[in-house]
C-alpha positions as CSV (number, residue, x, y, z in Angstrom):
1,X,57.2,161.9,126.7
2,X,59.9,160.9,124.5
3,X,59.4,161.9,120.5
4,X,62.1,162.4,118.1
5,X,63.0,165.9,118.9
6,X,64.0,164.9,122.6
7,X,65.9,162.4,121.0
8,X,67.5,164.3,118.7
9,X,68.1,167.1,121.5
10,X,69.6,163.6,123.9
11,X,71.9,162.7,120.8
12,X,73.6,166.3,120.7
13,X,74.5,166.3,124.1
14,X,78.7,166.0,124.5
15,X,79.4,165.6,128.1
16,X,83.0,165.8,127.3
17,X,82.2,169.5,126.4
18,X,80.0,170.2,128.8
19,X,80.8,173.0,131.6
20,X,79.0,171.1,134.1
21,X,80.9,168.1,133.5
22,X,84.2,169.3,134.0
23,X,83.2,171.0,137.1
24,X,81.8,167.4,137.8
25,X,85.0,165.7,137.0
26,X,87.0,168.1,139.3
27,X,84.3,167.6,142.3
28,X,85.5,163.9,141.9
29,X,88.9,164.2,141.7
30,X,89.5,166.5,144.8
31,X,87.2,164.1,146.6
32,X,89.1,161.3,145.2
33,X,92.2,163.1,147.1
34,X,90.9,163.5,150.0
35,X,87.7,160.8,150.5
36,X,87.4,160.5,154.6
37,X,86.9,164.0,155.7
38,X,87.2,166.3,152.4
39,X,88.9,169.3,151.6
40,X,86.5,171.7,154.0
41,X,83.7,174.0,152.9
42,X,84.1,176.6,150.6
43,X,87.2,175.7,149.3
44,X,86.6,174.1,146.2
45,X,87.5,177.3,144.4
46,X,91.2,176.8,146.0
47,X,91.9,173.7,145.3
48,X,90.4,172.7,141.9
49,X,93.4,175.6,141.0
50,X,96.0,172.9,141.8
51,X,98.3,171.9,138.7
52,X,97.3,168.4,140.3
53,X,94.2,168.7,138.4
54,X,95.7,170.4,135.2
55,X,95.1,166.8,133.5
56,X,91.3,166.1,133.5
57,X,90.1,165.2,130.3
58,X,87.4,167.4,128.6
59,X,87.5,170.0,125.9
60,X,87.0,173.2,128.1
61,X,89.8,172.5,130.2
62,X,89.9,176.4,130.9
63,X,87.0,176.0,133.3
64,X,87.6,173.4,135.4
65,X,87.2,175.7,138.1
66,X,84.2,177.7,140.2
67,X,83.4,178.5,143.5
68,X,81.5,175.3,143.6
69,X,81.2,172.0,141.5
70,X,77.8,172.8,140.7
71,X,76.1,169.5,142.0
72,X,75.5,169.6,146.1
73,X,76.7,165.7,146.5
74,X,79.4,166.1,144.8
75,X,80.3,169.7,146.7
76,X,79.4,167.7,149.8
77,X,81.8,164.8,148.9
78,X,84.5,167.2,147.7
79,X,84.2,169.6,150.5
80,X,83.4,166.9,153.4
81,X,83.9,163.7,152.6
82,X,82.5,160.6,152.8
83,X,81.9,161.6,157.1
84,X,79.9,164.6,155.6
85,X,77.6,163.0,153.1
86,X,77.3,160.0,155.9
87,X,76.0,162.8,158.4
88,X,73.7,164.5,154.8
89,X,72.3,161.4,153.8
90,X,71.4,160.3,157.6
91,X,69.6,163.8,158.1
92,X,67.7,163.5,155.2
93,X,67.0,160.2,155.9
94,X,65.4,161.0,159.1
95,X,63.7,164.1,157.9
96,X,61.7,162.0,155.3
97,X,61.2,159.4,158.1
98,X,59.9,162.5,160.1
99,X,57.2,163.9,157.2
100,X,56.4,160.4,156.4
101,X,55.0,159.5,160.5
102,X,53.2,162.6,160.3
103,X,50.0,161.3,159.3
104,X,47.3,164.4,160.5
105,X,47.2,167.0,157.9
106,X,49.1,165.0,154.8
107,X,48.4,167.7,152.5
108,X,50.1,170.3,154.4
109,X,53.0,167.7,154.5
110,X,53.5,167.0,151.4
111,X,54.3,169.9,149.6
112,X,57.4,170.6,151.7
113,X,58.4,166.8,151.0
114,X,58.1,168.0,147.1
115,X,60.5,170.5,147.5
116,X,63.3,168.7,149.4
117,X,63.1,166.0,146.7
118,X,63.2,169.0,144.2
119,X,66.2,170.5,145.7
120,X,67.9,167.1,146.3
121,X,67.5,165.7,142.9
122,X,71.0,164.3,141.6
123,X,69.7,164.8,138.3
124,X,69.9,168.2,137.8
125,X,73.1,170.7,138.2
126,X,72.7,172.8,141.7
127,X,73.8,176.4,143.3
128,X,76.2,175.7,145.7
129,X,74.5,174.3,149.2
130,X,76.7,176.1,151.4
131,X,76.7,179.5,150.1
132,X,73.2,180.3,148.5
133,X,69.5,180.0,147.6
134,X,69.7,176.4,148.1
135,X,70.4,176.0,151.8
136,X,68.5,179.0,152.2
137,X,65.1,177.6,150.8
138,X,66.1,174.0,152.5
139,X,65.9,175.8,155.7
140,X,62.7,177.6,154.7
141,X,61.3,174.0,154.1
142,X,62.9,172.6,157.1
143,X,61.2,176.1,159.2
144,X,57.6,174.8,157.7
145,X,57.7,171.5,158.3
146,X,59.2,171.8,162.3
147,X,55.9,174.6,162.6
148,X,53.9,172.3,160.8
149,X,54.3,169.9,163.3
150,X,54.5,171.8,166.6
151,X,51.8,174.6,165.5
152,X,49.1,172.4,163.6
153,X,49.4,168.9,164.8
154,X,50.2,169.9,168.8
155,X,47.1,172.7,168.9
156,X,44.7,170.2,167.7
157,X,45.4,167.3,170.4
């Protein structure tokens, strides 16, 4: 719900000086460098260090770097490339195509769907995918919903 004191909050907000946003803006520029097959994983942290990327406009300039861009498709676009977030998008393509045909047991089902969308929002700043609690808790939901469908739906044929 939107009231005054979300807009007021909204109206505050400089990207320019965001943190996030300059880690966003070096994501994109790396990938921008190198858009077919990326700069390979985990090394982000290397290369937003490059002088090349001394003049990206924001007003915390200092941070520009991290271990990660803190957003997983731009880390997957910086790190892989275009190839990589081709093979991403296509896998979660097919596992929502995979909950989705699973139509026995739909509340089981559905609150692993709830999480990938959680953990896949582009809306939200993310831990890095390769390295943390992200792809760690993607594989957890991926582990449920594979035993979901082998365990519940196989034993009850």
């Amino acid at each position: 719900m939107i009231n005054r004191y979300t807009i007021n909050i909204f109206s505050d907000l400089n990207y320019d000086n965001s943190s996030y946003f300059k880690l966003f803006k070096s994501g994109i520029e790396i990938w921008k460098d190198n858009k077919l097959i990326g700069i390979g994983l985990k090394q982000f942290r290397k290369k937003c260090a490059d002088k090349r990327y001394d003049d990206i406009k924001s007003a915390l300039k200092s941070i520009r770097c991290a271990t990660h861009p803190h957003h997983t498709y731009i880390e997957i676009l910086s790190e892989t490339g275009l190839v990589g977030l081709l093979i991403f998008l296509t896998l979660i393509y097919g596992l929502f195509k995979k909950i989705l045909t699973i139509k026995k047991y739909e509340n089981f089902i559905r609150l692993p769907m709830i999480s990938i969308i959680i953990i896949f929002s582009p809306f939200t700043p993310t831990g890095s995918f390769f390295t943390n609690m992200t792809l760690i808790h993607f594989s957890f939901v991926l582990t449920i919903i594979f035993m979901l469908e082998e365990k519940f739906f196989n034993s009850f044929k």
